[in-house]
C-alpha positions, -999 to 999 in steps of 0.1 A, spaced: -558 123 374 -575 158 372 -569 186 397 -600 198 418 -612 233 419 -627 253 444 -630 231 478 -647 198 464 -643 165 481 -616 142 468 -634 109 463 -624 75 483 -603 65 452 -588 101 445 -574 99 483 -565 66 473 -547 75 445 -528 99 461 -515 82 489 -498 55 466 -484 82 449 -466 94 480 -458 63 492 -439 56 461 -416 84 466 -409 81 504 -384 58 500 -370 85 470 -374 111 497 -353 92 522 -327 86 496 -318 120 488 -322 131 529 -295 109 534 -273 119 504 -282 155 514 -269 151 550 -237 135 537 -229 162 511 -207 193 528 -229 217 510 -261 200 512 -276 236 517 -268 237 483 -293 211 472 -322 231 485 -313 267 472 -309 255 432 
């Protein structure tokens, strides 16, 4: 996958590629939200 410069266009499949890409790591995401917010010093997470 190759970064754009400047302010081209991301093509249909670039979008495409980049929205599976999140979607695999929302459920990562959630995961460590929720280990966060059970952690007493879950503050601590965010200021490594």
């Amino acid at each position: 996958m190759t970064i754009k410069k400047g302010n081209q266009q991301l093509t249909t499949d670039e979008i495409e590629d980049i929205h599976t890409f999140m979607d695999q790591f929302k459920p990562l995401l959630q995961q460590l939200k929720i280990k966060a917010a059970h952690h007493d010093n879950w503050w601590a997470v965010f200021s490594l």
